[in-house]
C-alpha positions as CSV (number, residue, x, y, z in Angstrom):
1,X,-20.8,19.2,-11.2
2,X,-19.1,21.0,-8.2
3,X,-15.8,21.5,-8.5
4,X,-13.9,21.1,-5.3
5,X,-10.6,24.0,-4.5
6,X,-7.5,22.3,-6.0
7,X,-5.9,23.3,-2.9
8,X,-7.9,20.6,-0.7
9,X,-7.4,18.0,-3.4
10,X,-3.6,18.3,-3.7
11,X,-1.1,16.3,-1.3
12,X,2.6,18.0,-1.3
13,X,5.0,15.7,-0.1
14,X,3.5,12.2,0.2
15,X,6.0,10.5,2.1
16,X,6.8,13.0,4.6
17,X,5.0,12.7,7.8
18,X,5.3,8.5,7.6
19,X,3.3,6.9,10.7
20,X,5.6,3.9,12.2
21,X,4.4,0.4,11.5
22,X,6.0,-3.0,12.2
23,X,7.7,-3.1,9.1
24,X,8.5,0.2,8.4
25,X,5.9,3.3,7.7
26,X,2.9,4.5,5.3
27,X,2.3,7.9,4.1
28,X,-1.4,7.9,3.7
29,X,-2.1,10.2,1.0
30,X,-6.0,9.6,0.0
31,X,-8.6,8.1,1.9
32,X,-12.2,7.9,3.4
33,X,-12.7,11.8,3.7
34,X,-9.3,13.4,3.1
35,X,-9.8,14.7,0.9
36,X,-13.6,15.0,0.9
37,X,-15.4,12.7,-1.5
38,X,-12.4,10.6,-1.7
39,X,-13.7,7.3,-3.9
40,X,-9.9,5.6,-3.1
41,X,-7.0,4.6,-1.1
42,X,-3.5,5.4,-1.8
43,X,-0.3,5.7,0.6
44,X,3.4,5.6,0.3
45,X,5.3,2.3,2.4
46,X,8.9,2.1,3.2
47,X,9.4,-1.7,4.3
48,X,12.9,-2.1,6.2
49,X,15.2,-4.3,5.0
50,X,14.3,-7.8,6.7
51,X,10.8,-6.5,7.4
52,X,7.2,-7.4,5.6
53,X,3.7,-7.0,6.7
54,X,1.3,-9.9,7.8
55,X,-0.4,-12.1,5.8
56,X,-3.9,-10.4,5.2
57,X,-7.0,-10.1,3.4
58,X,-9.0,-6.7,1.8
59,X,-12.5,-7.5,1.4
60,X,-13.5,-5.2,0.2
61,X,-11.2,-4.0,-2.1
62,X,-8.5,-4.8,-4.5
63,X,-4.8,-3.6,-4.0
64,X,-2.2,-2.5,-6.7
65,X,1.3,-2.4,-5.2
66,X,3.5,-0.9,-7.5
67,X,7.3,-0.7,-6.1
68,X,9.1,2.6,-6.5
69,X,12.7,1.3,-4.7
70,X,13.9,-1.6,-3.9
71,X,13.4,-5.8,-4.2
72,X,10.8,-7.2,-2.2
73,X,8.9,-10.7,-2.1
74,X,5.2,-10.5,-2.6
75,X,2.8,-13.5,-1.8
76,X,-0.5,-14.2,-3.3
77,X,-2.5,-17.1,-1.7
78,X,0.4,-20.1,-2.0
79,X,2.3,-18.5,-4.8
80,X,5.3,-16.0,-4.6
81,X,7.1,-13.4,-6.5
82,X,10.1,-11.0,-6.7
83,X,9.0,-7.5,-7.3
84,X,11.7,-4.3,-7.9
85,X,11.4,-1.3,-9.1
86,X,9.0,-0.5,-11.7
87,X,6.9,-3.9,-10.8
88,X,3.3,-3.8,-9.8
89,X,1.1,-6.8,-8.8
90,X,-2.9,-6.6,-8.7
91,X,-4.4,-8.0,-5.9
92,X,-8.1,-8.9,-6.0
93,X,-10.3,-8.8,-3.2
94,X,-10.1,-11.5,-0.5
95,X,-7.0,-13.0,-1.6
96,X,-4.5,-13.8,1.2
97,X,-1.5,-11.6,0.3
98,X,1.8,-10.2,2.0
99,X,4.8,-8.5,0.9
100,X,8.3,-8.7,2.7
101,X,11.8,-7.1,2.1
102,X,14.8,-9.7,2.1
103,X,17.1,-7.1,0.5
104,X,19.7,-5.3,2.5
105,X,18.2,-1.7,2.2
106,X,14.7,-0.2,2.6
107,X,12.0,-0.6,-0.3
108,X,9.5,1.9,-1.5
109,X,6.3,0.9,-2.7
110,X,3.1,3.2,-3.9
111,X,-0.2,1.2,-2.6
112,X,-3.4,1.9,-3.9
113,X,-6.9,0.2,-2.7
114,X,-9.9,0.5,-4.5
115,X,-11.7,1.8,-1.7
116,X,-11.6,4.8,0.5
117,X,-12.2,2.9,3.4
118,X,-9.8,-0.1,3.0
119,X,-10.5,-2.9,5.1
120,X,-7.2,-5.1,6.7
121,X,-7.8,-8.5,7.9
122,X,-5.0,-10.9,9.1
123,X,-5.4,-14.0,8.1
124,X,-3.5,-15.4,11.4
125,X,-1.1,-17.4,9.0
């Protein structure tokens, strides 16, 4: 087996150069070719207080969110749940899911898809 330079597999400061989103921002740390020969998906997302994502599907992949700061709701299909800090939820593939931040201060949550190419469909709901 190959083995790749560590320095193009390491990512320093995941969480620093944030794109803007609706909700807040992702730090995208891993995916479909960075670094080369990726196999997954896995980004850093601040959700503003008062903010969540869309309702949406990945098919083709399943999603752990696991929340680093912060209390968030987090949907699956008809049912929800409180998350904080330390929580994860296991998403499987195709199942309608968001996540929103009631709380009064920004949440942090690690996401990681079992993809490298993640797929994000809303679900128009």
């Amino acid at each position: 087996m190959d083995v790749p330079p560590i320095d193009g597999q390491v990512r320093r400061n995941v969480g620093g150069a944030a794109e803007s989103t609706g909700f807040g921002s992702v730090q995208w740390a891993v995916r479909a070719g960075d670094p080369e020969g990726a196999e997954q998906t896995l980004g850093v997302a601040v959700f503003d207080a008062g903010k969540g994502n869309v309702e949406h599907i990945h098919p083709n992949c399943e999603e752990i969110v696991f929340v680093l700061d912060g209390d968030v709701e987090h949907t699956l299909g008809a049912q929800a749940t409180r998350l904080s800090a330390g929580d994860l939820i296991v998403v499987p593939r195709g199942v309608p899911h968001r996540l929103f931040n009631h709380g009064p201060s920004s949440a942090r949550a690690c996401v990681v898809f079992s993809s490298p190419d993640r797929r994000f469909e809303p679900t128009g709901r």
